[in-house]
PDB file of the backbone (N, CA, C, O) and the ligand in Angstrom, with CONECT records:
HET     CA  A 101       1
ATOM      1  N   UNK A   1      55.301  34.117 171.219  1.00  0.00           N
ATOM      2  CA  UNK A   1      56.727  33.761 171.181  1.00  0.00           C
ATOM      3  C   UNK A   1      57.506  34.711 172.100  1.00  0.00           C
ATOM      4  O   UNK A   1      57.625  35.928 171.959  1.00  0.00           O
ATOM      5  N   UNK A   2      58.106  33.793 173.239  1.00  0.00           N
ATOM      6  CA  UNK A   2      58.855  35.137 173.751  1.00  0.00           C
ATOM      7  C   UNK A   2      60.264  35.670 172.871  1.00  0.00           C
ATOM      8  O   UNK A   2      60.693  35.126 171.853  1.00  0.00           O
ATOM      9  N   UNK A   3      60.891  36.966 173.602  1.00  0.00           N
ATOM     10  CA  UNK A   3      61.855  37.199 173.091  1.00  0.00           C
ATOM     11  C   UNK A   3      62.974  36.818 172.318  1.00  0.00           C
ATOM     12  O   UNK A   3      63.986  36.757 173.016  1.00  0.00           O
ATOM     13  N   UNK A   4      63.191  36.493 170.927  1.00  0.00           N
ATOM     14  CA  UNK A   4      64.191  36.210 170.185  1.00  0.00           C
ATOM     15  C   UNK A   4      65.687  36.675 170.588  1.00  0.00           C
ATOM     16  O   UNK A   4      65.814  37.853 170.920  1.00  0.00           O
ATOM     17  N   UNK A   5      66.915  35.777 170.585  1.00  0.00           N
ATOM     18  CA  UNK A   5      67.899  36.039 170.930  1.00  0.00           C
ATOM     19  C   UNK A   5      68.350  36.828 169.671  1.00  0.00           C
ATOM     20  O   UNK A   5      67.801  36.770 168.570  1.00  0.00           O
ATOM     21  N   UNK A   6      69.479  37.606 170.015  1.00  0.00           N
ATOM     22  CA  UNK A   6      70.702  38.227 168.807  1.00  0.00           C
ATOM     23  C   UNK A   6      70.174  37.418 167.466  1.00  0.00           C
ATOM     24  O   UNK A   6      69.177  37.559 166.757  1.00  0.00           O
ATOM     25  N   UNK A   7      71.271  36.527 167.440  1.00  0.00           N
ATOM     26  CA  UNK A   7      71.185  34.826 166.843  1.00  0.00           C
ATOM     27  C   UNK A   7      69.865  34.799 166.078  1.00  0.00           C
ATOM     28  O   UNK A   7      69.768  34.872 164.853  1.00  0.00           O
ATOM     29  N   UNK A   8      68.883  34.688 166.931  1.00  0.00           N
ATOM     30  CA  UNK A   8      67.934  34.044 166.303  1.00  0.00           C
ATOM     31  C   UNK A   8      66.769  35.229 165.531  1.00  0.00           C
ATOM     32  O   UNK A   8      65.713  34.906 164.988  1.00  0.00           O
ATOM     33  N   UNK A   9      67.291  36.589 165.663  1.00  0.00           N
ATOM     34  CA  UNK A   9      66.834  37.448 165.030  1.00  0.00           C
ATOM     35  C   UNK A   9      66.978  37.406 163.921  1.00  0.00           C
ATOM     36  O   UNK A   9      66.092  37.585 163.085  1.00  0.00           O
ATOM     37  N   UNK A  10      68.812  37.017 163.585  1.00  0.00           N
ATOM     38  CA  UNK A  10      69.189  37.301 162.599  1.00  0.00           C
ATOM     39  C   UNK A  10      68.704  36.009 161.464  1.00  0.00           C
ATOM     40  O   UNK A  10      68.373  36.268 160.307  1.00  0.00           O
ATOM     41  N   UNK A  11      68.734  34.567 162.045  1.00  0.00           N
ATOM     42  CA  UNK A  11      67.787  33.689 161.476  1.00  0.00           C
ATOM     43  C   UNK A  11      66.417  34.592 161.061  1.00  0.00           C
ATOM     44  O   UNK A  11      66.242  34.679 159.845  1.00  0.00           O
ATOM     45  N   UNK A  12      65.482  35.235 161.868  1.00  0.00           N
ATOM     46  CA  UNK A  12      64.497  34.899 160.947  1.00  0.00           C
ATOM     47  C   UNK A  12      64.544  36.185 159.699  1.00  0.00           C
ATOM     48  O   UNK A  12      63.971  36.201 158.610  1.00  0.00           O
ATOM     49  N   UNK A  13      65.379  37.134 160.278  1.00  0.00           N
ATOM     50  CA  UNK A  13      65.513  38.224 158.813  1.00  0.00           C
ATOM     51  C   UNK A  13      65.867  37.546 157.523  1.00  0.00           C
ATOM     52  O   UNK A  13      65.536  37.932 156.402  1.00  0.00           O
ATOM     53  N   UNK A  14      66.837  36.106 157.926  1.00  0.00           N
ATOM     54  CA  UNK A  14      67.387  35.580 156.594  1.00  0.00           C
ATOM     55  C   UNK A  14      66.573  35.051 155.939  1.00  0.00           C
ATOM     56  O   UNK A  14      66.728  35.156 154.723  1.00  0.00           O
ATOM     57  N   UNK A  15      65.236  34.176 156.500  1.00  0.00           N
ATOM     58  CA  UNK A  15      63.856  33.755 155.881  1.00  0.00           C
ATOM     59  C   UNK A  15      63.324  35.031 155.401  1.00  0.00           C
ATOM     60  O   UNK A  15      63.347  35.226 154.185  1.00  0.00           O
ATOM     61  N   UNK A  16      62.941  35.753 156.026  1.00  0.00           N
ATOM     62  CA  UNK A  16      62.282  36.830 155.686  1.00  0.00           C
ATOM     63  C   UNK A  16      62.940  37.066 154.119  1.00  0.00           C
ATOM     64  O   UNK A  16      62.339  36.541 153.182  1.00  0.00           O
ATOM     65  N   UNK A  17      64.048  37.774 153.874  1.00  0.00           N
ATOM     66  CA  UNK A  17      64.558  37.636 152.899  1.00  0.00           C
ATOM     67  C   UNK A  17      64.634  36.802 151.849  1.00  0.00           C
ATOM     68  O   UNK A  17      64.572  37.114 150.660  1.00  0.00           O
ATOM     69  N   UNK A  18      64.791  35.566 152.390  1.00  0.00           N
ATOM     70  CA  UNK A  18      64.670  34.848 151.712  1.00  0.00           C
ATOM     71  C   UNK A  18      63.253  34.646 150.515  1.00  0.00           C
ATOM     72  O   UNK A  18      63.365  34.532 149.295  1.00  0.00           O
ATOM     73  N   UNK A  19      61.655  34.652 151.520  1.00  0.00           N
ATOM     74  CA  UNK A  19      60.549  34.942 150.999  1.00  0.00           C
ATOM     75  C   UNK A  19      60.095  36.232 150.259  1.00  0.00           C
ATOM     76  O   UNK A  19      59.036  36.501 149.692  1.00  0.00           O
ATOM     77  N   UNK A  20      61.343  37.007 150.463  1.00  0.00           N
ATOM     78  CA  UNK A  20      61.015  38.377 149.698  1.00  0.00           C
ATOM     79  C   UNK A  20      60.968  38.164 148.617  1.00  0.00           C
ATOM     80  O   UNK A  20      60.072  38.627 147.912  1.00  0.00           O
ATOM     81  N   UNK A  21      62.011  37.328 148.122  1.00  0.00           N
ATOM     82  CA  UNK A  21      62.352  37.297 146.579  1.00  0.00           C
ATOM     83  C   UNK A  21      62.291  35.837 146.018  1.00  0.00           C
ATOM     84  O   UNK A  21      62.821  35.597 144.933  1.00  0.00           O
ATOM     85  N   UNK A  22      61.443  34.528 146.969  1.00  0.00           N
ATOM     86  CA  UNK A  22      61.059  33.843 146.349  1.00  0.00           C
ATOM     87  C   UNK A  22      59.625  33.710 146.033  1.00  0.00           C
ATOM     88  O   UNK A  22      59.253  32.876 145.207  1.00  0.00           O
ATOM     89  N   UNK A  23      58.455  34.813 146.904  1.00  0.00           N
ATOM     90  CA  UNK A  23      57.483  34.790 146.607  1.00  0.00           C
ATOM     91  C   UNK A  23      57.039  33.825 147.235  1.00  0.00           C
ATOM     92  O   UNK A  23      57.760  33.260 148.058  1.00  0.00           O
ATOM     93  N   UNK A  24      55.471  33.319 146.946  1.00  0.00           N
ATOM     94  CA  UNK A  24      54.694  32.230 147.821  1.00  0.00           C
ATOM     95  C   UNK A  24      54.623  30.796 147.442  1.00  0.00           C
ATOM     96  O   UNK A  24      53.799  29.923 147.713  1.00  0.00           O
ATOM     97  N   UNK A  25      56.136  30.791 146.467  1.00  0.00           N
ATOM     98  CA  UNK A  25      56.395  28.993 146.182  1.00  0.00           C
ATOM     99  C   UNK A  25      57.613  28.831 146.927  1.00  0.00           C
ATOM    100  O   UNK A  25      58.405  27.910 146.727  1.00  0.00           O
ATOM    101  N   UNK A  26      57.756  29.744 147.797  1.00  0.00           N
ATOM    102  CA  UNK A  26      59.206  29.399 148.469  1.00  0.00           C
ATOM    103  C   UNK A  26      60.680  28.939 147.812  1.00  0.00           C
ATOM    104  O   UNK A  26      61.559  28.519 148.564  1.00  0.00           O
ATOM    105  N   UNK A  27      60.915  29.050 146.265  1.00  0.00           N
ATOM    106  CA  UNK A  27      61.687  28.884 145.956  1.00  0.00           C
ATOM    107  C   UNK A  27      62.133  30.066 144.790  1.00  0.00           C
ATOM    108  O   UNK A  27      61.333  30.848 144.276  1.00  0.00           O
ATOM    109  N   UNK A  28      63.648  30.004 144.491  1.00  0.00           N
ATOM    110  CA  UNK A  28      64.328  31.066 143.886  1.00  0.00           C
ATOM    111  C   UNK A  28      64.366  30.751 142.551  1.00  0.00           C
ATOM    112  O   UNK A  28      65.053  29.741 142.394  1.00  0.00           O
ATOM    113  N   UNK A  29      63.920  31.183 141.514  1.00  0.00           N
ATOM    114  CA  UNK A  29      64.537  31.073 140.471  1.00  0.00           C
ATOM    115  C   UNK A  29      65.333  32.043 139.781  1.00  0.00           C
ATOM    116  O   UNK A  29      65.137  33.252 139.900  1.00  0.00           O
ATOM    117  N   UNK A  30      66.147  31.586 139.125  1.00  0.00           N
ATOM    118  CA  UNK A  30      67.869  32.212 138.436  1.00  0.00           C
ATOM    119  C   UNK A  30      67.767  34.088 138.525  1.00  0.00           C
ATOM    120  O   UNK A  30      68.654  34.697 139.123  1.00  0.00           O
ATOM    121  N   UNK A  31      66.978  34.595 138.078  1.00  0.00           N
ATOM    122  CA  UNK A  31      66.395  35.882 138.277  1.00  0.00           C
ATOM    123  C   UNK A  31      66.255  35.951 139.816  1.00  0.00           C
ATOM    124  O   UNK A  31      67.053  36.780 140.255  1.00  0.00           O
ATOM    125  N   UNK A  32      65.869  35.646 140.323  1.00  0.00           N
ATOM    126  CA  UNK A  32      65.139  35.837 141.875  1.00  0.00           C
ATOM    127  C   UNK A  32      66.715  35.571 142.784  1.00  0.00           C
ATOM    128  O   UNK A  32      66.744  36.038 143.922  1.00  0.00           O
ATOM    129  N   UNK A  33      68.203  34.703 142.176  1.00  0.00           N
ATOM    130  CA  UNK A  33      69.033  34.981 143.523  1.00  0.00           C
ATOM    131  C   UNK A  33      69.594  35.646 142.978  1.00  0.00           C
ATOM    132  O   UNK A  33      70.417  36.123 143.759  1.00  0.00           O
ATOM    133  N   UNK A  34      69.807  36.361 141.299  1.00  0.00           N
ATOM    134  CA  UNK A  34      70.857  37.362 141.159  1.00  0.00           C
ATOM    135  C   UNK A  34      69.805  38.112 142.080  1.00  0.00           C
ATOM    136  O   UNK A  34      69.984  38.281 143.286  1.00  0.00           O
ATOM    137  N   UNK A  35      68.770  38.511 141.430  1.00  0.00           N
ATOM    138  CA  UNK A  35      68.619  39.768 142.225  1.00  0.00           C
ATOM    139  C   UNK A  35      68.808  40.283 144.001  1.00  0.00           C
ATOM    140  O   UNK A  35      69.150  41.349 144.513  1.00  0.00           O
ATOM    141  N   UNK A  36      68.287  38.581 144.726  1.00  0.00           N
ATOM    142  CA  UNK A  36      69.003  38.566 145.674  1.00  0.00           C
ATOM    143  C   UNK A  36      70.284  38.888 146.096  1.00  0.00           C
ATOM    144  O   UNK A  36      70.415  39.659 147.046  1.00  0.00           O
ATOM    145  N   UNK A  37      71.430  38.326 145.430  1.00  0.00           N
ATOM    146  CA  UNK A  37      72.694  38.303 145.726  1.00  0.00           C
ATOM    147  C   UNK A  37      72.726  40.002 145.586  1.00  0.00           C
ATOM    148  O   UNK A  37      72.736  40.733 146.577  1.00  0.00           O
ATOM    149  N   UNK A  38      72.741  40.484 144.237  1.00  0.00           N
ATOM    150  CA  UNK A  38      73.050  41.435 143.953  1.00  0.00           C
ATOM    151  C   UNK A  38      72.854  42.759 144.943  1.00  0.00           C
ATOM    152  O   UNK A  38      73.588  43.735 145.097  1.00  0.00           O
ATOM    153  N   UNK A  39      71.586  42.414 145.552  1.00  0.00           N
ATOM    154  CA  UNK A  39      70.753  43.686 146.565  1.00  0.00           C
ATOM    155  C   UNK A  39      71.251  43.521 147.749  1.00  0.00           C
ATOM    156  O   UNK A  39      71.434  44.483 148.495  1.00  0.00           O
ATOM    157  N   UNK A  40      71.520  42.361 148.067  1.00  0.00           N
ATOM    158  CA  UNK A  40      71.242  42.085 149.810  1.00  0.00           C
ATOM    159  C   UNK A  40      72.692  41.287 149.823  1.00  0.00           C
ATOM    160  O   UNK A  40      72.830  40.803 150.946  1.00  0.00           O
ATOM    161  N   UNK A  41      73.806  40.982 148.986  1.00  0.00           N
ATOM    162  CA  UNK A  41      74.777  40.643 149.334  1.00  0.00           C
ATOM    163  C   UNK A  41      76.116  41.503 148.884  1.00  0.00           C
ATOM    164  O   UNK A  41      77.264  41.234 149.239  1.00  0.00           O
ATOM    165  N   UNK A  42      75.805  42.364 148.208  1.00  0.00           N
ATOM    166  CA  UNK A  42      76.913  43.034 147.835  1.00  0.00           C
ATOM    167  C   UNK A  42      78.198  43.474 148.458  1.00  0.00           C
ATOM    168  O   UNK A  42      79.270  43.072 148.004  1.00  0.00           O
ATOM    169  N   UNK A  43      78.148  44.104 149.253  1.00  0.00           N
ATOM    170  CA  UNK A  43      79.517  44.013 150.092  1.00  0.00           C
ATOM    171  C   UNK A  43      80.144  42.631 150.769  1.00  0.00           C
ATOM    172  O   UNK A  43      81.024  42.798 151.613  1.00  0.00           O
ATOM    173  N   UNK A  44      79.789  41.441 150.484  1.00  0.00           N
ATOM    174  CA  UNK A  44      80.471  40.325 150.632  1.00  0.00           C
ATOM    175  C   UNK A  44      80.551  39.499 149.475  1.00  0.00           C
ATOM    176  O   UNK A  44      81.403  38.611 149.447  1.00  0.00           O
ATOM    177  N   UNK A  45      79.683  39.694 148.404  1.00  0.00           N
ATOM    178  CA  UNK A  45      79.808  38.938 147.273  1.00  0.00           C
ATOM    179  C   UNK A  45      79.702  40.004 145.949  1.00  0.00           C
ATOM    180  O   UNK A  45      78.816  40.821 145.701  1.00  0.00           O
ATOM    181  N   UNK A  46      80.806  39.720 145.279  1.00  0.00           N
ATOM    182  CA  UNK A  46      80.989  40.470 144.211  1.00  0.00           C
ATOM    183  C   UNK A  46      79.503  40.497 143.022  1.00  0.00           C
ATOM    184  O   UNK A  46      79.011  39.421 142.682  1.00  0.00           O
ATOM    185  N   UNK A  47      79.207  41.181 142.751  1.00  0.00           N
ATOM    186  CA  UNK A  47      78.039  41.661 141.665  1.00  0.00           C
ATOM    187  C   UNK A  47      78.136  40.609 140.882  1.00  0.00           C
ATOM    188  O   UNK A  47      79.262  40.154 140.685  1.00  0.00           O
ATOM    189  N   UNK A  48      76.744  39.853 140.131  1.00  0.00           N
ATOM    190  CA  UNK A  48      76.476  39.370 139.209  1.00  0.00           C
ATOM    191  C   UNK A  48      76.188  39.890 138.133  1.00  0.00           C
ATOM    192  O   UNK A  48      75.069  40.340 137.888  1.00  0.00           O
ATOM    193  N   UNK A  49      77.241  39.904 137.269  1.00  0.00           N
ATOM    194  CA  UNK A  49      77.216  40.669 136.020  1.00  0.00           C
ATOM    195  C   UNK A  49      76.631  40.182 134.723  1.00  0.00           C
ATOM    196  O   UNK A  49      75.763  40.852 134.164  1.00  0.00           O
ATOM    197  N   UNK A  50      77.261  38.528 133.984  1.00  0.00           N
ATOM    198  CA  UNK A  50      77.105  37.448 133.114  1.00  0.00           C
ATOM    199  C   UNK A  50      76.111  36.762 133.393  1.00  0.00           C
ATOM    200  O   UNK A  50      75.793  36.647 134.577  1.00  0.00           O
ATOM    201  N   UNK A  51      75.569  36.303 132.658  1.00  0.00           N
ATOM    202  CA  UNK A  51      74.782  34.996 132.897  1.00  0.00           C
ATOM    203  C   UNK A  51      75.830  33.457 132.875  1.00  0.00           C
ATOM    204  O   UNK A  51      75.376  32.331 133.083  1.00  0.00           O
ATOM    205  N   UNK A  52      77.078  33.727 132.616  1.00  0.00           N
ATOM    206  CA  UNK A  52      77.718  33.083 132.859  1.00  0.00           C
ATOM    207  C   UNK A  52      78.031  32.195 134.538  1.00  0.00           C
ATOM    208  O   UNK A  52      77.918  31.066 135.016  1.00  0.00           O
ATOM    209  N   UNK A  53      78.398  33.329 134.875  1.00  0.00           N
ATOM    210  CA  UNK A  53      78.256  33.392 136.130  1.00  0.00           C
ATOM    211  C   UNK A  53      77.167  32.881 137.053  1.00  0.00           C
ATOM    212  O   UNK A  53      76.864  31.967 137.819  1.00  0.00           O
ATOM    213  N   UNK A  54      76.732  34.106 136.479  1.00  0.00           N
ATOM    214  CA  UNK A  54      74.965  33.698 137.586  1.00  0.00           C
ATOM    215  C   UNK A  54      74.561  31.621 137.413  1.00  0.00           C
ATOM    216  O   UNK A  54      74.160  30.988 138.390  1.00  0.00           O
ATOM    217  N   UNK A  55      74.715  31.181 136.492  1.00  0.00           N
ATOM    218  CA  UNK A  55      74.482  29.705 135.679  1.00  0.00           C
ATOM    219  C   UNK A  55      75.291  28.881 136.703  1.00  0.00           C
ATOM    220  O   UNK A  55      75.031  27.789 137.208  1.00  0.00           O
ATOM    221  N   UNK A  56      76.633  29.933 136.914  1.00  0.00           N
ATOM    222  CA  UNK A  56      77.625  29.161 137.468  1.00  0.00           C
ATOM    223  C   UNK A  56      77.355  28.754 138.582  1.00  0.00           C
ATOM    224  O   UNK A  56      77.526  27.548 138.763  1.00  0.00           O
ATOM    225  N   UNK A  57      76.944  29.418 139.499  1.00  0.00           N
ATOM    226  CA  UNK A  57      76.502  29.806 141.200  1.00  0.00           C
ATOM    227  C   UNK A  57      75.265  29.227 141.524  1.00  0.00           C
ATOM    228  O   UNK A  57      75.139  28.943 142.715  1.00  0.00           O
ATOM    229  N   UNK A  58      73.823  28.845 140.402  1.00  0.00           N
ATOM    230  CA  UNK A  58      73.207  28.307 140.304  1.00  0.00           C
ATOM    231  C   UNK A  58      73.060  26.941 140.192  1.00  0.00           C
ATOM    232  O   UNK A  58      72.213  26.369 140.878  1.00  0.00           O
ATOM    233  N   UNK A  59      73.736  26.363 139.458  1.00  0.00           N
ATOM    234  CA  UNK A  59      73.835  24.597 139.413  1.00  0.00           C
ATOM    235  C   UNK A  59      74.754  24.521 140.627  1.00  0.00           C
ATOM    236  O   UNK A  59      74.826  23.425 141.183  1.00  0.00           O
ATOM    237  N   UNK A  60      75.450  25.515 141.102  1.00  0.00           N
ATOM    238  CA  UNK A  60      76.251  25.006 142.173  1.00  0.00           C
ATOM    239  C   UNK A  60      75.079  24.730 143.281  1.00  0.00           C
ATOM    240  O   UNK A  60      75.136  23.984 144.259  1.00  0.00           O
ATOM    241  N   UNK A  61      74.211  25.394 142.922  1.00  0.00           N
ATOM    242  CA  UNK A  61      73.442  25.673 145.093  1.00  0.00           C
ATOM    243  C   UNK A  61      72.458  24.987 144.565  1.00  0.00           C
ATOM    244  O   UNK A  61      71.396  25.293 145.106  1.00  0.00           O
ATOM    245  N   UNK A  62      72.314  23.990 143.535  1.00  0.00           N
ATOM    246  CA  UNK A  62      70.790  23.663 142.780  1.00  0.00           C
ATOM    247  C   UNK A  62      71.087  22.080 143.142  1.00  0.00           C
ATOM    248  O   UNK A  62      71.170  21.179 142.307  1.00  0.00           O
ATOM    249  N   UNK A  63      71.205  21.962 144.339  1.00  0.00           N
ATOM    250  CA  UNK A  63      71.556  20.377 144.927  1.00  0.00           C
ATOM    251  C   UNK A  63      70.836  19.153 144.476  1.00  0.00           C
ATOM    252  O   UNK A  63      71.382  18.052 144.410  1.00  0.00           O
ATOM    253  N   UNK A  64      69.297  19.437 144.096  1.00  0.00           N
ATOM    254  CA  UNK A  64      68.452  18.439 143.373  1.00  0.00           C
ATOM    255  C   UNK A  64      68.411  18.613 142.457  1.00  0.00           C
ATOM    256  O   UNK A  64      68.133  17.486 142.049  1.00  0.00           O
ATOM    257  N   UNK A  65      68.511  19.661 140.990  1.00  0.00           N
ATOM    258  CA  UNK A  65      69.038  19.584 139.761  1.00  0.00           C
ATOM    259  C   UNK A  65      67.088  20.082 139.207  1.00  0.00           C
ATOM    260  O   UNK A  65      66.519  19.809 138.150  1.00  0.00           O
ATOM    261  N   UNK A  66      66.454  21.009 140.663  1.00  0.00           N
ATOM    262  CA  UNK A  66      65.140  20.963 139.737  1.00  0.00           C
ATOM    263  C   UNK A  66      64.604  22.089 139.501  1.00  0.00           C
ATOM    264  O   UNK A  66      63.402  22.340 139.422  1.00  0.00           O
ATOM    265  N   UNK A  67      65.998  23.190 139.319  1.00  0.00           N
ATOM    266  CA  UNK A  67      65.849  24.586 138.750  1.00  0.00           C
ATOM    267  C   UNK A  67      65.239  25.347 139.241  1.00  0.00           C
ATOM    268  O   UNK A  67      64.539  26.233 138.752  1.00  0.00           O
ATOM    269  N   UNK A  68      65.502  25.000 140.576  1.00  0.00           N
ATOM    270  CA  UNK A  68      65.060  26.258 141.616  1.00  0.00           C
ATOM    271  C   UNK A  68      65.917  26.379 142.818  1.00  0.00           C
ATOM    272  O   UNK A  68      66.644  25.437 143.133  1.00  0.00           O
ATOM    273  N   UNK A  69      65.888  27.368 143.447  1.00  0.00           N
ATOM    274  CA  UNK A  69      66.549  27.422 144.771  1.00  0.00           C
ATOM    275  C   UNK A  69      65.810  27.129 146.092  1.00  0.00           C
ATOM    276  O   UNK A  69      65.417  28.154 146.647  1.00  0.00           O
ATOM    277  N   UNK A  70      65.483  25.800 146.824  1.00  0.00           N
ATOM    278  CA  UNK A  70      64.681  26.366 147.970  1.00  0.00           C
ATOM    279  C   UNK A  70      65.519  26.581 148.800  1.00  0.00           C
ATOM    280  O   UNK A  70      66.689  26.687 148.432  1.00  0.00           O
ATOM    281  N   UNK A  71      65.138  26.723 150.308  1.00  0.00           N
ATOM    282  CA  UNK A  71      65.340  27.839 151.239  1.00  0.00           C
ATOM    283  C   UNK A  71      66.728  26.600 151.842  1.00  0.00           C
ATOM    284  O   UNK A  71      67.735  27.060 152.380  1.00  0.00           O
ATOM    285  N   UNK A  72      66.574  25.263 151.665  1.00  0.00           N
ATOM    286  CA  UNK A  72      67.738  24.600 152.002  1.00  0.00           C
ATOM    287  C   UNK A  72      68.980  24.866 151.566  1.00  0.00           C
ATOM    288  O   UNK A  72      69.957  25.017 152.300  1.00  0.00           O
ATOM    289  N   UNK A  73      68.970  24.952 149.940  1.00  0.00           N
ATOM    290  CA  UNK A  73      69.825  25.213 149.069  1.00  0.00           C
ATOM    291  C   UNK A  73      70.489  26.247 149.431  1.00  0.00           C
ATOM    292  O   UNK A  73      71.710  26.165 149.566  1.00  0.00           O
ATOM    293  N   UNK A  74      69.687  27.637 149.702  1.00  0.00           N
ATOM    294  CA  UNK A  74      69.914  28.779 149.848  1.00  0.00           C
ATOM    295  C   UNK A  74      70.487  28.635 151.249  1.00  0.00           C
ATOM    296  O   UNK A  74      71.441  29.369 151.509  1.00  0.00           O
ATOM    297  N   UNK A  75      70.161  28.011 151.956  1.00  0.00           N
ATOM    298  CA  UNK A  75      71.231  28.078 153.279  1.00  0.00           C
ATOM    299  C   UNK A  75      72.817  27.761 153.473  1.00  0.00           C
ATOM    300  O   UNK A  75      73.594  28.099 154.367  1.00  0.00           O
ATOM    301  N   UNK A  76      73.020  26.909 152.184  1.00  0.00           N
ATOM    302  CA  UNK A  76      74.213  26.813 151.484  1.00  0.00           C
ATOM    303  C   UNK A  76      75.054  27.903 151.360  1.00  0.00           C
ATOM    304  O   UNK A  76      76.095  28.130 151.976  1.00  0.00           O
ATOM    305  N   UNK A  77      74.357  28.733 150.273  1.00  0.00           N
ATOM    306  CA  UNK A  77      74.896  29.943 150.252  1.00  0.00           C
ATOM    307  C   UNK A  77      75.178  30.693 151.537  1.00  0.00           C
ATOM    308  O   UNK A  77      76.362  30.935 151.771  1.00  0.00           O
ATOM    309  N   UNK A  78      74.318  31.073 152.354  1.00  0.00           N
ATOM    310  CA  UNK A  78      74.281  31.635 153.377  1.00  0.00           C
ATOM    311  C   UNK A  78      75.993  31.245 154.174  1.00  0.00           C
ATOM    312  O   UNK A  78      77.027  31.913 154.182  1.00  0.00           O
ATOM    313  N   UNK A  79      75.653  29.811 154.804  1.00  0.00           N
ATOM    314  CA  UNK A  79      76.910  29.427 155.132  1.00  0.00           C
ATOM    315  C   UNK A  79      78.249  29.378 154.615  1.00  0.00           C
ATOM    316  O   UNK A  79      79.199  29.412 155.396  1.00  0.00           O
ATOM    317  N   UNK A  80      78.408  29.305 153.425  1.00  0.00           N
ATOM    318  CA  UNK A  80      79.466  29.681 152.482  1.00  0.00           C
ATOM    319  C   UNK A  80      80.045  31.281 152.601  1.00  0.00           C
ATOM    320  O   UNK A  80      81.192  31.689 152.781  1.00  0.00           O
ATOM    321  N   UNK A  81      78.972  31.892 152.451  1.00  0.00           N
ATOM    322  CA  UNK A  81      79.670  33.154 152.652  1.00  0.00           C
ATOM    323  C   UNK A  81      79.999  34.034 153.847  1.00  0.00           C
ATOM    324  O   UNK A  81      80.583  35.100 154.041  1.00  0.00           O
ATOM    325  N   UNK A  82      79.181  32.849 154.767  1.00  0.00           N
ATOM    326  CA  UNK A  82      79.419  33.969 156.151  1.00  0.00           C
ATOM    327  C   UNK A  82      80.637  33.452 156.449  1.00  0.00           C
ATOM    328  O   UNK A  82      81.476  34.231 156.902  1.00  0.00           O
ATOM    329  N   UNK A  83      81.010  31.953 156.247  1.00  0.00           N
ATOM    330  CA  UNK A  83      81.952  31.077 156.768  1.00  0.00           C
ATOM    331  C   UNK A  83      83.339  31.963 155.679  1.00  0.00           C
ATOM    332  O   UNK A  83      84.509  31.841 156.043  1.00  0.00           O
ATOM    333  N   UNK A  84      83.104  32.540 154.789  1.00  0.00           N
ATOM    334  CA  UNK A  84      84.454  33.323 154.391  1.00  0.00           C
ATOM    335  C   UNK A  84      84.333  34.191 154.792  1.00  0.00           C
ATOM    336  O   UNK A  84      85.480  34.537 155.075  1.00  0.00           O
ATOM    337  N   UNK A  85      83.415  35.249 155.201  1.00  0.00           N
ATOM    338  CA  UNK A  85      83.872  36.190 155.586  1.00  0.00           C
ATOM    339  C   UNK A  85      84.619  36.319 156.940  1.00  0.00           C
ATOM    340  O   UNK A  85      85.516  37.132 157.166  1.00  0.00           O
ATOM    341  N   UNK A  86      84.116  35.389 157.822  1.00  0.00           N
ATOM    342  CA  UNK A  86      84.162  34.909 159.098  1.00  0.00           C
ATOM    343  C   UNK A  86      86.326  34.178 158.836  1.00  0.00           C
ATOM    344  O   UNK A  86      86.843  33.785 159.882  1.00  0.00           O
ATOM    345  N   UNK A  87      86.965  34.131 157.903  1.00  0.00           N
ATOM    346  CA  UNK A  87      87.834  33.628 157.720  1.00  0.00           C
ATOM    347  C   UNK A  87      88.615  35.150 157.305  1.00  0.00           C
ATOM    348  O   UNK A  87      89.760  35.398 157.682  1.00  0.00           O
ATOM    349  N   UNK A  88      88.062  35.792 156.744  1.00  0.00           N
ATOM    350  CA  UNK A  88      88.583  36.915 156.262  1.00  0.00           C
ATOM    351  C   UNK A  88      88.598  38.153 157.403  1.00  0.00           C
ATOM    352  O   UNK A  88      89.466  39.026 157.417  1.00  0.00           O
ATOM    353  N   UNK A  89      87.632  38.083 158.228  1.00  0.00           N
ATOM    354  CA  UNK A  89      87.436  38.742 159.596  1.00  0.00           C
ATOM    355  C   UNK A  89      89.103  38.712 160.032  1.00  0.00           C
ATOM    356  O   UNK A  89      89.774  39.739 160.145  1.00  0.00           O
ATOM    357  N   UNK A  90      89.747  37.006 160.302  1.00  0.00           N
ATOM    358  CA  UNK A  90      90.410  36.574 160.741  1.00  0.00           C
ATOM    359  C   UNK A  90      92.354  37.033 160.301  1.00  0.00           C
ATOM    360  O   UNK A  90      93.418  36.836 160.889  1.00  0.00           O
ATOM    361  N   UNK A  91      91.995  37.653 159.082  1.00  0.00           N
ATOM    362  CA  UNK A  91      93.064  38.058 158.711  1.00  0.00           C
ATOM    363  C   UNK A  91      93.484  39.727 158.787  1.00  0.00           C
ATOM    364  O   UNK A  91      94.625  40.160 158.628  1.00  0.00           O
ATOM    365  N   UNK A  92      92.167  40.605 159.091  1.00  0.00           N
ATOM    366  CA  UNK A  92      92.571  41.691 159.192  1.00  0.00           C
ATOM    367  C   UNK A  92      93.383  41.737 160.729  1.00  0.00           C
ATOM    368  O   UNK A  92      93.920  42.777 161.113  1.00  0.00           O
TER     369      UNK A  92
HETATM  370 CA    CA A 101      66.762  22.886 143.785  1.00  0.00          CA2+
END
């Protein structure tokens, strides 16, 4: 493979990540994106504290309803939060 752009570095760290914490079924379960969120998103997304919460953020990104996160779902997230921060960039 030749040289990866900026861009496309940062794509594959987000898989990478992504497989960190879904293991070798490629998908997240409820445990597996707090702990995600919590580690690897914290300075853009506030801490998962409740299971309230966490439940909440879960049926949201759980697009097929089959209690897991795969890496599609999870790109959801991804875009959601870069796309606010990327809005919030905009106001400082
Ligand atoms: Ca799912």
């Amino acid at each position: 493979m030749s040289e990866l752009t900026e861009l496309e570095s940062c794509m594959v760290q987000i898989i990478k990540i992504f497989h960190s914490y879904s293991g070798v079924h490629c998908k997240l379960r409820k445990k597996d994106l707090k702990e995600l969120i919590n580690s690897q998103m914290s300075t853009f997304v506030k801490q998962i504290q409740d299971t309230k919460t966490l439940d909440l953020i879960f049926k949201d990104l759980d697009a097929n309803h089959d209690s897991e996160i795969d890496f599609s779902e999870f790109s959801a997230l991804i875009a959601m939060v870069t796309s606010a921060c990327h809005a919030s960039f905009h106001e400082c």
